[in-house]
C-alpha positions in Angstrom: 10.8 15.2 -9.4 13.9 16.9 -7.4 15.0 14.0 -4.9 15.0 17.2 -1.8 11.0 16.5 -2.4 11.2 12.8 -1.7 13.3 13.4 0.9 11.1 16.0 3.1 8.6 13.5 2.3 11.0 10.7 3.5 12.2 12.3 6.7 8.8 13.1 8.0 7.2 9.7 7.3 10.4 7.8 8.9 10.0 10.3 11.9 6.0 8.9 12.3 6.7 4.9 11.8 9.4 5.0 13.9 7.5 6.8 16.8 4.4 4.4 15.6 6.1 1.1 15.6 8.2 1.6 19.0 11.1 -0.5 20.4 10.2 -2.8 23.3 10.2 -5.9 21.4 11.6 -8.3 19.1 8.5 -8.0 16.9 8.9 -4.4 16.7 12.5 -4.9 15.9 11.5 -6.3 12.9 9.0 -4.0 11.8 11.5 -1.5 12.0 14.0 -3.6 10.2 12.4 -3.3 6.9 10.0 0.0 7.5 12.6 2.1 8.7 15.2 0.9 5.8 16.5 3.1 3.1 13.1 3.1 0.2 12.2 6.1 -2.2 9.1 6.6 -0.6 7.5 7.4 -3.7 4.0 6.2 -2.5 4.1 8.8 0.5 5.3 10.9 -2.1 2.0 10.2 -4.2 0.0 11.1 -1.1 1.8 14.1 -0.3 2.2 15.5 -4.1 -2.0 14.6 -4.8 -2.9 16.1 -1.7 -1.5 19.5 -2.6 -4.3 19.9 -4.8 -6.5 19.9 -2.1 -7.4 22.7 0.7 -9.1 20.5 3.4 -6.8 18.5 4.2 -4.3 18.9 7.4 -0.9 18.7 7.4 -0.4 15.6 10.3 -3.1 14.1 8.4 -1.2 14.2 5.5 1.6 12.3 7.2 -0.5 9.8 8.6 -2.0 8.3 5.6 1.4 8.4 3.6 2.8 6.5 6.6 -0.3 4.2 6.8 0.5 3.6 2.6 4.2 3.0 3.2 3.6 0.7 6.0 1.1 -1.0 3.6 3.4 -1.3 1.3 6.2 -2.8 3.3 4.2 -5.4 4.9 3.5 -6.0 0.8 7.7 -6.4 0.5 7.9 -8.3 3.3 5.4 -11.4 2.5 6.5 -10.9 -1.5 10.1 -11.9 -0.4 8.9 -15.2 1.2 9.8 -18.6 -0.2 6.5 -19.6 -0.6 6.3 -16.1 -2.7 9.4 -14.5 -5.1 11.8 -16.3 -2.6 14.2 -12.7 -2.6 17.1 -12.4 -0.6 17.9 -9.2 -0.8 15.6 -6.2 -0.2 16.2 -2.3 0.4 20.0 -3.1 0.0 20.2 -5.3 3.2 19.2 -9.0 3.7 15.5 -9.8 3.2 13.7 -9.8 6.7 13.1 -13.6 6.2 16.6 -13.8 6.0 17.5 -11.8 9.3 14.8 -13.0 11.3 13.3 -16.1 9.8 10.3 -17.0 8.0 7.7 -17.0 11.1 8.9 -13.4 12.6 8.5 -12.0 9.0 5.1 -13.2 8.7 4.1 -11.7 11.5 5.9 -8.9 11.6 4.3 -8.0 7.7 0.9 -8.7 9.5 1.8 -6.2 12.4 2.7 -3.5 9.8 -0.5 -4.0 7.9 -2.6 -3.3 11.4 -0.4 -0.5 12.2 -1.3 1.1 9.2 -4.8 1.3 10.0 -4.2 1.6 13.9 -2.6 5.0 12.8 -5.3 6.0 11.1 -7.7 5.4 13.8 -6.0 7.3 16.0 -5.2 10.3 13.4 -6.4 14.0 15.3 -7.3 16.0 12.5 -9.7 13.7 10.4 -13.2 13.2 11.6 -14.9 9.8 11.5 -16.4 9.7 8.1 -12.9 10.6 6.3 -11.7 8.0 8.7 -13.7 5.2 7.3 -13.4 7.0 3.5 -9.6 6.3 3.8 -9.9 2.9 5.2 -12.4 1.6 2.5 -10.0 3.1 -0.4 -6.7 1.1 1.5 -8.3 -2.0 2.1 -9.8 -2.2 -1.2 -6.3 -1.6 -2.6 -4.9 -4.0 -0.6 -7.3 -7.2 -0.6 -8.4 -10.1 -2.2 -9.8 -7.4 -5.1 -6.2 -5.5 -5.3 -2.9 -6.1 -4.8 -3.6 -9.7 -3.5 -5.7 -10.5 -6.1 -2.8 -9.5 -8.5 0.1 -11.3 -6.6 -2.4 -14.4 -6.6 -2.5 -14.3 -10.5 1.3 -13.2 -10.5 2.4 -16.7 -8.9 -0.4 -18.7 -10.7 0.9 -17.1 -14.0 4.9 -18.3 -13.3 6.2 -20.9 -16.3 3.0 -19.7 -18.3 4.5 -18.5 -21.5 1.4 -17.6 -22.9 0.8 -14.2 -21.2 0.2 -11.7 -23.0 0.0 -7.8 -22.4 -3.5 -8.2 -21.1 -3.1 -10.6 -18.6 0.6 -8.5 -17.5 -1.7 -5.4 -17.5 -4.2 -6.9 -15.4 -1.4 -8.3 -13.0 -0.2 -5.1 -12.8 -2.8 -2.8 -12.4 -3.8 -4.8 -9.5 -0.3 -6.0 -7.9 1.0 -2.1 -8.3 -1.2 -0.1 -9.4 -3.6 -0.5 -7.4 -1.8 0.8 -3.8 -0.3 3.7 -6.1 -4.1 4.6 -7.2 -4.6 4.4 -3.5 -1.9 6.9 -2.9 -3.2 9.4 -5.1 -6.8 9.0 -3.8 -5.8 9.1 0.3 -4.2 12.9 -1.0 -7.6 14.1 -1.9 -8.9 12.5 1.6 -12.0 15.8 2.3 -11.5 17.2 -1.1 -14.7 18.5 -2.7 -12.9 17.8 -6.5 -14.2 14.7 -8.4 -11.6 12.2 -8.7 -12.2 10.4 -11.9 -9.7 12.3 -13.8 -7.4 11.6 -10.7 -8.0 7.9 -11.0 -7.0 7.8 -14.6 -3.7 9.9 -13.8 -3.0 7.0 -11.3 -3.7 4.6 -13.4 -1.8 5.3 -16.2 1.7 6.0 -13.7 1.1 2.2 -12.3 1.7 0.9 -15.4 4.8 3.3 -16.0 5.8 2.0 -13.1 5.9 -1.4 -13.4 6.9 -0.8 -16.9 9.9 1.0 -15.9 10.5 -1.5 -13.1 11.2 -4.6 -15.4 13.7 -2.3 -17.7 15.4 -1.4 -14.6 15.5 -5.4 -13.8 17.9 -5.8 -16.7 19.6 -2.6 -17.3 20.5 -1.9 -13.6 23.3 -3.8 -11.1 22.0 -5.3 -7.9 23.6 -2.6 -6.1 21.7 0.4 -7.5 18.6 -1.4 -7.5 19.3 -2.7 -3.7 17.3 -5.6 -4.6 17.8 -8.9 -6.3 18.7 -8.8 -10.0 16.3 -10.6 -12.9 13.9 -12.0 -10.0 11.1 -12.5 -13.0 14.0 -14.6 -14.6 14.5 -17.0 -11.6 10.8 -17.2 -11.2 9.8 -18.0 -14.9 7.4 -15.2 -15.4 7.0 -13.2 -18.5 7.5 -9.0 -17.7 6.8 -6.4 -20.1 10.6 -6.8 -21.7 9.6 -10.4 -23.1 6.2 -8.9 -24.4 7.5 -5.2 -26.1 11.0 -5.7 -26.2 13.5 -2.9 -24.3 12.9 -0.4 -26.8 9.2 -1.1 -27.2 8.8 -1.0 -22.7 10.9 2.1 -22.9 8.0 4.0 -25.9 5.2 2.4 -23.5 6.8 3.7 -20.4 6.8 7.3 -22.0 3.4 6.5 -24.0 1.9 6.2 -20.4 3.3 9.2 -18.6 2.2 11.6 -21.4 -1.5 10.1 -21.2 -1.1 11.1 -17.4 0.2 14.1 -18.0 -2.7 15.2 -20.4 -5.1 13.6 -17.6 -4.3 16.2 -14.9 -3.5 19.0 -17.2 -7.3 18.7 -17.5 -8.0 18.9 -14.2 -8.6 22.6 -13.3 -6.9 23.4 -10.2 -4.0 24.7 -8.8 -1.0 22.8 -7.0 -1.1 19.9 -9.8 3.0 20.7 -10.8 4.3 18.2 -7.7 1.9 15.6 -9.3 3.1 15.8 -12.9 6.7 15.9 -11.6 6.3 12.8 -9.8 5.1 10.8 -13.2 8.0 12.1 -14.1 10.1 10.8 -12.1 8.5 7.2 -12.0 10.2 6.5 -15.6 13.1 8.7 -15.1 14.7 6.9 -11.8 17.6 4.9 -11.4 16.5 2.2 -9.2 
């Protein structure tokens, strides 16, 4: 994927949280803090790449649910970097908001983001009322005590368990990451009259290169490219896809995975698909 991509996608998302999130208080200042900081965006690129695919969709409310996913997914950030959580420091190359703020106003302000995402949606123009509810049933399911909490949940019960295998890490992962990056994929075909199966499996399979590529990045990157703390997994005893396949075993998995998802929307009969494949691309090819 060309980073110019990413970054139309980036300018026009940053342009709708900032305008969403507002400045009158201290609150908002930390919202904006960690959703306005430098990210790749490759969620709202999900949404935006998926949902050129599909013809019914408008253009604002394109932007609104890869805002409402981003915002998700910082509030996700924010409450992973807690003490009580990973304990990070460092986060988007700046001090974790915990750390600039303290532990109470990043609570809350994660919690905020989380309501702003659906308040946004809500108030979208262009989708009617049943796409409305449609795309808040696919992000809270994502999101809840079935998806990504569910898999940070096991994540933290699984720390100092040597014992996990690639099961269990697939398991974690699929719901921890993969789900909100299924979620992206799905909120692009938001009015679409295609059946989604084969767009679920795509999604599927590029959450687990993901992650995949994520915890070869943890040891083969620097702090500073990564712009986030350094063998994290290390400090918090838990076993990532390096201890289980080795770094040239993650790397063949990593590539395994995005040719599966490749074949997967190459059988998907419809035109636009290229910024897709491009972006599962991208997700084992990127630096940080």
């Amino acid at each position: 994927m060309h980073p110019e991509f990413l970054s139309q996608v980036k300018e026009l998302v940053i342009n709708k949280i900032r305008i969403s999130i507002g400045k009158s208080n201290l609150i908002e200042e930390v919202m904006s803090y960690s959703a306005l900081a430098e990210s790749k965006m490759i969620r709202a690129g999900l949404v935006f790449a998926s949902s050129r695919t599909n013809k019914n969709i408008h253009e604002d409310s394109i932007i609104t649910l890869a805002s409402a996913v981003e915002l998700m997914h910082t509030y996700s950030l924010i409450h992973d970097d807690l003490p009580c959580m990973d304990d990070d420091d460092l986060r988007r190359n700046q001090p974790s908001s915990h750390i600039k703020y303290g532990e109470a106003n990043a609570v809350l302000s994660g919690d905020a983001l989380q309501a702003l995402a659906y308040e946004i949606i809500v108030n979208d123009l262009q989708m009617n009322s049943d796409e409305k509810v449609k795309t808040i049933k696919i992000l809270s399911r994502a999101c809840g005590k079935n998806g990504m909490v569910y898999g940070q949940y096991l994540d933290i019960q699984n720390e100092n368990n040597k014992d996990v295998d690639k099961d269990m890490l697939d398991q974690i992962h699929n719901l921890k990451t993969g789900k909100l990056i299924e979620c992206s994929v799905m909120l692009g075909q938001i009015g679409s009259d295609i059946k989604i199966d084969l767009f679920k499996e795509f999604a599927s399979h590029i959450g687990l290169a993901f992650q995949i590529t994520d915890d070869i990045l943890d040891v083969t990157q620097t702090e500073e490219v990564l712009g986030k703390n350094k063998n994290s997994d290390i400090k918090n005893n838990k076993i990532t896809y390096i201890d289980v396949l080795g770094l040239d075993g993650a790397k063949e998995k990593a590539k395994e995975l995005t040719e599966l998802s490749l074949d997967t929307i190459d059988r998907i009969d419809i035109a636009g698909k290229d910024k897709l494949k491009n972006m599962a691309k991208y997700l084992i090819s990127r630096q940080n």
